[in-house]
NUTOR-865996 format. One record per residue: residue in one letter; x, y, z of N, C-alpha, C, O in turn. Coordinates in steps of 0.05 Angstrom, whole numbers, padded with zeros to 5 digits, always signed. Layout:
NUTOR-865996
AXYZXYZXYZXYZ/...
END
This chain:
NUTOR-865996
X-00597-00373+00238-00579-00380+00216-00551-00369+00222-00547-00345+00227/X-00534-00386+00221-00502-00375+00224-00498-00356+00209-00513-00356+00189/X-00476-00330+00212-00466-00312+00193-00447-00327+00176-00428-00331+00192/X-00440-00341+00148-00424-00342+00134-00405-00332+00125-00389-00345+00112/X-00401-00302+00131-00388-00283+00122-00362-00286+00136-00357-00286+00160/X-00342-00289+00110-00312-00306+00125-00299-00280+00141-00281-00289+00156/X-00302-00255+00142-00292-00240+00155-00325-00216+00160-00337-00201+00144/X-00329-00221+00188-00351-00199+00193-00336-00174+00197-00342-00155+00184/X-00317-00173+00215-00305-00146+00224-00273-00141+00220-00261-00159+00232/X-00261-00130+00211-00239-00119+00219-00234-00100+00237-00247-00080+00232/X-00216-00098+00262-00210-00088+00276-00180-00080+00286-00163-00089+00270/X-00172-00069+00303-00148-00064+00321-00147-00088+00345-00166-00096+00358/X-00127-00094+00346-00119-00126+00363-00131-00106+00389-00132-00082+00385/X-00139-00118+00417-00130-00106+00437-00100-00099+00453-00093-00082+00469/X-00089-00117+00443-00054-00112+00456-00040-00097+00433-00015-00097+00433/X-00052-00085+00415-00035-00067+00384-00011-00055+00399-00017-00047+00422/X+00010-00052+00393+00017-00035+00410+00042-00022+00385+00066-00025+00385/X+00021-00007+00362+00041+00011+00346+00045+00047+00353+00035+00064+00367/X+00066+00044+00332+00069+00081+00340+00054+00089+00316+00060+00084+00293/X+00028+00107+00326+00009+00117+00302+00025+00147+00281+00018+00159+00260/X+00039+00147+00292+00061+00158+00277+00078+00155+00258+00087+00173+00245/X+00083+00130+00255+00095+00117+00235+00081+00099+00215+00059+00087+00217/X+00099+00100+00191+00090+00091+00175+00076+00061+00176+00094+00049+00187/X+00060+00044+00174+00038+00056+00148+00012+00068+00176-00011+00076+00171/X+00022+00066+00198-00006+00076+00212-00015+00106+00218-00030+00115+00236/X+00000+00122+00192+00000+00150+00208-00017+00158+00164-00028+00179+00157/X-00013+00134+00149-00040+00134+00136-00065+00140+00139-00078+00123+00151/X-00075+00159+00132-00108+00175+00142-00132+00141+00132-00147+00134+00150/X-00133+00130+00111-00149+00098+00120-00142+00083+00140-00157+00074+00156/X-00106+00078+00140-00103+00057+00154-00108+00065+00198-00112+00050+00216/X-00105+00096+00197-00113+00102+00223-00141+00099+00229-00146+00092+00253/X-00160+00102+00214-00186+00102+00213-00192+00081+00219-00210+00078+00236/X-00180+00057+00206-00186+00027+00207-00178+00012+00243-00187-00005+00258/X-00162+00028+00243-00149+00022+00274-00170+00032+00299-00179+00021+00319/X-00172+00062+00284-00191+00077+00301-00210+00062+00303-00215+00051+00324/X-00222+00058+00283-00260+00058+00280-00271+00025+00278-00293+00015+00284/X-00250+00014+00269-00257-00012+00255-00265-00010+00224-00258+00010+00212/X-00277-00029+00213-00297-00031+00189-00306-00058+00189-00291-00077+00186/X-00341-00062+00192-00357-00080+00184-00349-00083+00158-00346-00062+00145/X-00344-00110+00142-00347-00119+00120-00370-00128+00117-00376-00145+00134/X-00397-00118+00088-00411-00129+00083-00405-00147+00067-00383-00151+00055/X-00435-00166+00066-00425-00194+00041-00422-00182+00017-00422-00158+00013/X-00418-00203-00001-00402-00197-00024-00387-00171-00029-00374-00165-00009/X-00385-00158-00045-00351-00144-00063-00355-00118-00050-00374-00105-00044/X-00331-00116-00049-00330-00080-00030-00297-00074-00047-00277-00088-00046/X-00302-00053-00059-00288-00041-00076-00268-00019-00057-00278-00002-00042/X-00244-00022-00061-00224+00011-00049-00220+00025-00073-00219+00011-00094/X-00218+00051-00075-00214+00062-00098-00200+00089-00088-00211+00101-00070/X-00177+00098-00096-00166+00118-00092-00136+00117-00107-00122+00100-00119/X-00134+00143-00100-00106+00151-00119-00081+00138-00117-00087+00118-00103/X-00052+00137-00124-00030+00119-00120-00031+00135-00097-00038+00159-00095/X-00019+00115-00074-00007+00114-00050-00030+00124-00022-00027+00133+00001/X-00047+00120-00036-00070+00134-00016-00066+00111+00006-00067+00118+00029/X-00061+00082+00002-00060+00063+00022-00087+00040+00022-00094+00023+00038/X-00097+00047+00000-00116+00028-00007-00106-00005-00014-00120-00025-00009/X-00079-00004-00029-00064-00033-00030-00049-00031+00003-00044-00054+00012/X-00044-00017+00014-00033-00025+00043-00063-00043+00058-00064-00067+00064/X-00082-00024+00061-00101-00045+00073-00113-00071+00060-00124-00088+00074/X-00111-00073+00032-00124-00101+00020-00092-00118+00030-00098-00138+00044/X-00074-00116+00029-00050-00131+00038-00054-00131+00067-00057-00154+00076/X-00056-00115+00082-00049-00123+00112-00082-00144+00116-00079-00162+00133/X-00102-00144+00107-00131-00157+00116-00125-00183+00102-00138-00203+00111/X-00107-00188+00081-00103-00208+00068-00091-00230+00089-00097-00253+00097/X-00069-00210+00096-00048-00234+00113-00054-00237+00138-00046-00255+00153/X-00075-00211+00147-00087-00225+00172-00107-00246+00172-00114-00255+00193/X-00117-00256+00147-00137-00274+00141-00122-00303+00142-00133-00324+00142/X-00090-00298+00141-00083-00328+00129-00060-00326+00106-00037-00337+00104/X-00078-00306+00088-00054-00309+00060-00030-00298+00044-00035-00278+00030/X-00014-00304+00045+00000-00302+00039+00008-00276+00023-00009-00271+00006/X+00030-00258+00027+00027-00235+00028+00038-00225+00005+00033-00202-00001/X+00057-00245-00013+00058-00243-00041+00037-00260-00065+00042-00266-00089/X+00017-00265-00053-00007-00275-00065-00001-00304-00060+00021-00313-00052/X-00027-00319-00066-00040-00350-00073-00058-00348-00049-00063-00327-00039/X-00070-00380-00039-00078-00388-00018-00082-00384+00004-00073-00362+00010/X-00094-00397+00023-00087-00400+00051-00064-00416+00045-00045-00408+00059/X-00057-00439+00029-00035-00456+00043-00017-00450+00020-00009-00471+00010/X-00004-00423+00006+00012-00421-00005+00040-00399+00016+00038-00376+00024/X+00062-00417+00018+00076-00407+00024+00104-00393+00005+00128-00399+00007/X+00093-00376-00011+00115-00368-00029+00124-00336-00006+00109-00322+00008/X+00157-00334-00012+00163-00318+00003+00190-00316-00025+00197-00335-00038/X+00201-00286-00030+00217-00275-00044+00238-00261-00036+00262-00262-00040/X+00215-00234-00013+00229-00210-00006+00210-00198+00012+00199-00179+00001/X+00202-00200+00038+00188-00196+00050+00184-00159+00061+00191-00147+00081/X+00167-00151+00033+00170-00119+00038+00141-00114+00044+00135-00093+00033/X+00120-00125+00057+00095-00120+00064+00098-00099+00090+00118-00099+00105/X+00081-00088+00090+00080-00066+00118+00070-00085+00145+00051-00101+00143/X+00084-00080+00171+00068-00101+00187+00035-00097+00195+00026-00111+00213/X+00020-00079+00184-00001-00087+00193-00018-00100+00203-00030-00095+00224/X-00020-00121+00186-00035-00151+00197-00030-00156+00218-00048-00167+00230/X+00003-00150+00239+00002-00160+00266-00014-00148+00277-00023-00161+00296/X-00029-00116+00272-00047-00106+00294-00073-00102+00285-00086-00081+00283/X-00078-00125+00278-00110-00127+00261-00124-00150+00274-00111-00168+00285/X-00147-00149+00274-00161-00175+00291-00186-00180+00274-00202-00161+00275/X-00191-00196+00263-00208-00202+00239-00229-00224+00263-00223-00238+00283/X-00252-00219+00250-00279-00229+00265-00286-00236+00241-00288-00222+00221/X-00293-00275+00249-00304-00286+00221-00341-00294+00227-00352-00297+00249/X-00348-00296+00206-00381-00312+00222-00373-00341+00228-00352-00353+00223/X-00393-00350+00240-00390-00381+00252-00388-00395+00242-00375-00415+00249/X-00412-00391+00199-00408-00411+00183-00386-00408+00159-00384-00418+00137/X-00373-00391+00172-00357-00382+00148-00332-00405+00137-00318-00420+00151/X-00333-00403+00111-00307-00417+00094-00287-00401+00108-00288-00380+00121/X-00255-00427+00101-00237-00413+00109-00215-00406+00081-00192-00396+00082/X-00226-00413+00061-00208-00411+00034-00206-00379+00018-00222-00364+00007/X-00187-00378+00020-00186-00361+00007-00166-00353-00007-00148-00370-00006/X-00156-00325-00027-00142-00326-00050-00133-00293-00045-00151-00276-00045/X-00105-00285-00040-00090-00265-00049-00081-00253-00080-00057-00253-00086/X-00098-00244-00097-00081-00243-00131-00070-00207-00119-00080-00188-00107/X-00042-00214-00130-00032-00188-00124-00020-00182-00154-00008-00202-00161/X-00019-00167-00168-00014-00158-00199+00018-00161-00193+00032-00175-00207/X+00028-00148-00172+00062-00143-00173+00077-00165-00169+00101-00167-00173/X+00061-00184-00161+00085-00205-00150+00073-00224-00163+00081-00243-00149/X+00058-00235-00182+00048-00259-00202+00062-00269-00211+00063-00294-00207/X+00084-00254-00229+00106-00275-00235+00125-00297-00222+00135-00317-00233/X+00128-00288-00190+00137-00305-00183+00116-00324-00169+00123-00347-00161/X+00099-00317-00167+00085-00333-00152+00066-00353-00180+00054-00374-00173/X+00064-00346-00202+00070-00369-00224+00086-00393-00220+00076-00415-00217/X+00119-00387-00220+00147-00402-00210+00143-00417-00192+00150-00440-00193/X+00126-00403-00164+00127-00422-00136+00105-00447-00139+00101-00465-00123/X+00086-00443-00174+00068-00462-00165+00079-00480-00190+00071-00504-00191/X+00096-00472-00208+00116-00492-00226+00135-00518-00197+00138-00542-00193/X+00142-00496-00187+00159-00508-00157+00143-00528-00146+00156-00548-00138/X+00120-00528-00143+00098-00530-00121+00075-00544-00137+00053-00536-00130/X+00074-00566-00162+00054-00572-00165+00038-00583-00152+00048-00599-00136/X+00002-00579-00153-00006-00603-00156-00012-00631-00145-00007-00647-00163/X-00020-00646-00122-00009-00667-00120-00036-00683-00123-00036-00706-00115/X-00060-00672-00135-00083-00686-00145-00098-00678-00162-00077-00668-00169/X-00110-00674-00173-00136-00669-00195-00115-00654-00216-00091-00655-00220/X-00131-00644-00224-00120-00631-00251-00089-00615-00245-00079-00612-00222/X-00079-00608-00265-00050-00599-00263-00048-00571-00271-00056-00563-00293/X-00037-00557-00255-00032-00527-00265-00029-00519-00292-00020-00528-00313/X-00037-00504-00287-00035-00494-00316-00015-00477-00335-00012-00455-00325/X-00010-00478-00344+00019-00460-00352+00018-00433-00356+00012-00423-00378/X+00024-00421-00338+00008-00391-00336+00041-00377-00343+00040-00353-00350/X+00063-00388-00343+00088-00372-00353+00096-00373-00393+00114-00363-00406/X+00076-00387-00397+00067-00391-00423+00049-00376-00437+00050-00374-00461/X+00029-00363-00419+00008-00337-00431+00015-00307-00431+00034-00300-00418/X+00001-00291-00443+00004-00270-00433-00004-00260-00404-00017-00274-00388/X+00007-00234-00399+00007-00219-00382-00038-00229-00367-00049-00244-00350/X-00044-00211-00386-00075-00217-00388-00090-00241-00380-00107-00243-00362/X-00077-00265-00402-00086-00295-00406-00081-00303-00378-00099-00313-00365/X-00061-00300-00370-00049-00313-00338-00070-00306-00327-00084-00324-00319/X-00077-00283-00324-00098-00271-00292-00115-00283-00299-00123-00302-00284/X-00129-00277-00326-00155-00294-00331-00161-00315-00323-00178-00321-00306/X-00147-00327-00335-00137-00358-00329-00135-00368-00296-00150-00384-00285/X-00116-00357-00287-00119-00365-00255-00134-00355-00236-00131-00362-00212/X-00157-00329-00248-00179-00328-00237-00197-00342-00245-00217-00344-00230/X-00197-00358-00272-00218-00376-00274-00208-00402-00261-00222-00421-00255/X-00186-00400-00257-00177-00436-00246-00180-00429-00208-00190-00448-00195/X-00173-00409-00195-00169-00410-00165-00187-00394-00152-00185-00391-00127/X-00208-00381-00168-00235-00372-00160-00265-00389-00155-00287-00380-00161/X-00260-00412-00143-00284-00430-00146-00295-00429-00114-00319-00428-00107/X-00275-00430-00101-00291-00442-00076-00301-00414-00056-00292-00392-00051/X-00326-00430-00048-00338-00402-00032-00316-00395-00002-00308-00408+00017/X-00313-00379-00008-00283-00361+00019-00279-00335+00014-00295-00322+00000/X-00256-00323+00023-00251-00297+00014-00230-00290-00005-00210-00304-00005/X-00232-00263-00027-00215-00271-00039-00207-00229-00042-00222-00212-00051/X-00179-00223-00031-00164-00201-00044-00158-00193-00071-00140-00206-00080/X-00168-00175-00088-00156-00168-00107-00135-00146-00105-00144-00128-00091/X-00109-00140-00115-00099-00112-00117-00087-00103-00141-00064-00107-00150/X-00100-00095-00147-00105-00074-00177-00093-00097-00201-00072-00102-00211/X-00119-00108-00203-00120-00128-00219-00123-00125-00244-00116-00142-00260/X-00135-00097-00252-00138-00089-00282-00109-00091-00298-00105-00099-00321/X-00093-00081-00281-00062-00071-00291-00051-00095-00317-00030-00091-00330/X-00068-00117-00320-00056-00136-00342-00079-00135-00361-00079-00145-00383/X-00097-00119-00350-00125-00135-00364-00142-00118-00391-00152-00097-00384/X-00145-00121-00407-00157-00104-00433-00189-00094-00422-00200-00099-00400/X-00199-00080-00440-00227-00075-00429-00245-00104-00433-00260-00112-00416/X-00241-00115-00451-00259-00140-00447-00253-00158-00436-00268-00178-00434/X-00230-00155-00427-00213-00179-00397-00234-00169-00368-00245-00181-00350/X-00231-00147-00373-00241-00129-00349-00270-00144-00338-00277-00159-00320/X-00280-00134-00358-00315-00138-00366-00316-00166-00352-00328-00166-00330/X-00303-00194-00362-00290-00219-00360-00305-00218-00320-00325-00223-00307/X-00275-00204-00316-00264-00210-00282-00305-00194-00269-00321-00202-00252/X-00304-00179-00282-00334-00173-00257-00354-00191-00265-00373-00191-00249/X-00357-00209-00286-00373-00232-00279-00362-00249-00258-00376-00265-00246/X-00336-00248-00254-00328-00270-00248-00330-00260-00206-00334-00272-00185/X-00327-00239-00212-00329-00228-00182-00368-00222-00171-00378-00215-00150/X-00376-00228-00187-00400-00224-00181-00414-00254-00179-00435-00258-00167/X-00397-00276-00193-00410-00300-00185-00402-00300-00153-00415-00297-00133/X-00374-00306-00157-00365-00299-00123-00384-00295-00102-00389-00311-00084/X-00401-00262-00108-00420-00264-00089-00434-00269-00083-00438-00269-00058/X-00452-00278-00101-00473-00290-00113-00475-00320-00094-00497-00328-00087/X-00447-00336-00087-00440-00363-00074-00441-00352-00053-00446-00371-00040/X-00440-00330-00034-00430-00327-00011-00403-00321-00009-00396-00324+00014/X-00388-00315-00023-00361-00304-00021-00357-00286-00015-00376-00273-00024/X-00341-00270-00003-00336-00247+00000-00306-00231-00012-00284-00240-00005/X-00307-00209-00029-00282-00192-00040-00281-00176-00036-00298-00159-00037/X-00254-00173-00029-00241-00140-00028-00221-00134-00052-00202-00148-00058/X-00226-00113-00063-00221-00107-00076-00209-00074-00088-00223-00057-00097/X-00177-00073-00084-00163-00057-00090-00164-00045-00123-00159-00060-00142/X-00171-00018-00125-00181-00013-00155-00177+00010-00175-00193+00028-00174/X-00154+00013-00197-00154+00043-00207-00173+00050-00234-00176+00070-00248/X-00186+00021-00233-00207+00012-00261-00247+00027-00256-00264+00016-00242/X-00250+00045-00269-00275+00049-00261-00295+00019-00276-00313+00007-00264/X-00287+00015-00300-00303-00011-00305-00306-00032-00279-00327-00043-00272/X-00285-00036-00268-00279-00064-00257-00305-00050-00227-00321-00066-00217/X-00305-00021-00220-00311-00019-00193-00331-00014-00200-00342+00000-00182/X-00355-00020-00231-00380-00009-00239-00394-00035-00235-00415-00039-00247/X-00386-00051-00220-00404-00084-00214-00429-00074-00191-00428-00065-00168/X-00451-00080-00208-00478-00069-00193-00469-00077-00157-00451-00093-00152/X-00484-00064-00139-00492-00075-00116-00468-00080-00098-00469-00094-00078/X-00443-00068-00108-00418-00075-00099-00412-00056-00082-00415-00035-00094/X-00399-00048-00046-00406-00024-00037-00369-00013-00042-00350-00028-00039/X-00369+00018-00051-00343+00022-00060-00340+00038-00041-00361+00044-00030/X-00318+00048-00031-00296+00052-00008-00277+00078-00020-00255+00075-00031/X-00291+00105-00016-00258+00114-00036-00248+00129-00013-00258+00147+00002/X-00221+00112-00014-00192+00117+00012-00185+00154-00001-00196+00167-00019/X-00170+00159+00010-00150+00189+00007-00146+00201+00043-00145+00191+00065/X-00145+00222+00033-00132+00241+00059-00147+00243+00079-00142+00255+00100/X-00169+00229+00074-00197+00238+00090-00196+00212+00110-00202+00211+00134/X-00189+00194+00093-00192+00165+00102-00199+00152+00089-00193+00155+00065/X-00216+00133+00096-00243+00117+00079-00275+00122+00086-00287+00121+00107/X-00283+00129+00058-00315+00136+00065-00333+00120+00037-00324+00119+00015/X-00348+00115+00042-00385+00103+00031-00380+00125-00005-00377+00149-00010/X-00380+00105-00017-00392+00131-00044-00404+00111-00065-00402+00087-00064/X-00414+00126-00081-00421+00118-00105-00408+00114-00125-00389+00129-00126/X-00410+00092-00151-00394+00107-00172-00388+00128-00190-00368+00136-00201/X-00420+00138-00191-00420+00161-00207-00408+00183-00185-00391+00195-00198/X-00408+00191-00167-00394+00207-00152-00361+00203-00139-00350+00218-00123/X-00348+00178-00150-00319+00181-00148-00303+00201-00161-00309+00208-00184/X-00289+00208-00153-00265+00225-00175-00259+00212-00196-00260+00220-00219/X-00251+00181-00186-00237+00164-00215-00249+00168-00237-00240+00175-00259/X-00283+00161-00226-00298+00160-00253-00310+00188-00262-00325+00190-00282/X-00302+00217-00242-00308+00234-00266-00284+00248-00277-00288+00267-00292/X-00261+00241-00272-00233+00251-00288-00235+00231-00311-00228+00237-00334/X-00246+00206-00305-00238+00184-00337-00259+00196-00357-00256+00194-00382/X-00289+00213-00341-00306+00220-00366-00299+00241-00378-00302+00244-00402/X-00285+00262-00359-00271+00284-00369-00252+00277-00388-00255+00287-00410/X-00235+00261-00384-00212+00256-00407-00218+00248-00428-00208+00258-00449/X-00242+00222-00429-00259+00221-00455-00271+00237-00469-00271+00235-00494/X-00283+00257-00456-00301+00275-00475-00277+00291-00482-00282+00300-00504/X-00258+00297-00475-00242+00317-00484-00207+00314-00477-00194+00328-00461/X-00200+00297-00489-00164+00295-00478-00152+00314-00489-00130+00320-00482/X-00163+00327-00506-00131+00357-00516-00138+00366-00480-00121+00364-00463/X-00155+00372-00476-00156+00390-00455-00136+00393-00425-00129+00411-00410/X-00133+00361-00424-00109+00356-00413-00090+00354-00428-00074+00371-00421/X-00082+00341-00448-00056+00330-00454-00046+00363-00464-00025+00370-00453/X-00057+00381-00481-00043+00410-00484-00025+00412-00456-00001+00415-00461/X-00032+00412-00432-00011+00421-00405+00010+00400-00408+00031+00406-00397/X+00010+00380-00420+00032+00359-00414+00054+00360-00439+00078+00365-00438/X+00037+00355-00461+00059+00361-00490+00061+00386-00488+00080+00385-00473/X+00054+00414-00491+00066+00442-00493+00092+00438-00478+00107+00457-00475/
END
């Protein structure tokens, strides 16, 4: 039986030829990734770590080495604004299976708005008609264009997709990422949401200083500072208001 899996491996190109010194490859994940590689299993594999740990550097650089577009959409979306991505993707070498789809979908939280605009620009030229996503909310949009550009089995990037989304938006998107796998799809997924990274059977990734390593959810940090803060927020917030 062929591997389906639209990306089996990520790797370091053999001709890479960066300075591991510099930014973003002197990143403790993104060196690791260079170093070591990483097998992608099927369906959803979660990054989870603190701001700037480099967990959205690697869902961006695996994105655009796949094809897409590095301010989000498609494989065949060419929206370009301000080209501030890190070059990673040039020294990445992605290994697909034989039966693998080639479709797939960049949603990037930061750059949606314009990439709304590029598909006002860019309708359409058969079946149904976009949808007016500069007309919804913040929320309604993602929903919405994860229910409209999440169908076909391929690969699909998330990066920190909660940032619009309420808790029952949330709840929403992990059905919707778990049908995904369910088809044979495969996601990566950039994450500061412990709901969104609590999708059964999903393997989570938490990036930091260390690199990237295998964990659970009950053993992330995220998810035991969010239970800490629930059971007790004076306990923090006293250090912040005093």
């Amino acid at each position: 039986m062929f591997d389906v899996r639209p990306v089996r491996r990520i790797q370091r190109r053999p001709d890479a030829g960066y300075d591991p010194q510099a930014w973003p490859y002197s990143l403790p994940p993104v060196a690791q990734l260079l170093e070591n590689g990483l097998d992608l299993e099927p369906g959803v594999t979660f990054l989870v770590g603190e701001n700037g740990s480099g967990k959205s550097t690697l869902v961006e650089g695996i994105a655009v080495a796949f094809g897409l577009s590095a301010e989000g959409g498609s494989t065949g979306a060419r929206l370009t604004t301000r080209a501030t991505e890190s070059p990673l993707s040039d020294e990445l070498q992605l290994t697909r299976g034989a039966g693998a789809a080639r479709a797939g979908f960049f949603l990037r939280a930061e750059t949606m708005h314009g990439f709304y605009t590029y598909l006002e620009d860019n309708p359409r030229t058969g079946g149904l008609a976009d949808l007016p996503f500069h007309r919804m909310s913040h929320g309604e949009s993602f929903l919405s264009l994860i229910g409209d550009r999440f169908v076909r089995r391929g690969f699909y990037c998330l990066d920190e997709p909660e940032s619009a989304l309420s808790f029952s938006s949330s709840l929403a998107v992990i059905g919707v990422l778990n049908k995904l796998a369910d088809s044979g799809s495969q996601v990566l997924c950039a994450t500061h949401s412990p709901v969104i990274a609590a999708l059964p059977g999903a393997r989570i990734l938490e990036v930091g200083d260390w690199g990237f390593r295998d964990s659970t959810w009950s053993d992330l940090e995220l998810v035991q500072n969010w239970r800490a803060y629930l059971a007790a927020p004076d306990r923090y917030l006293r250090h912040i208001l005093d």
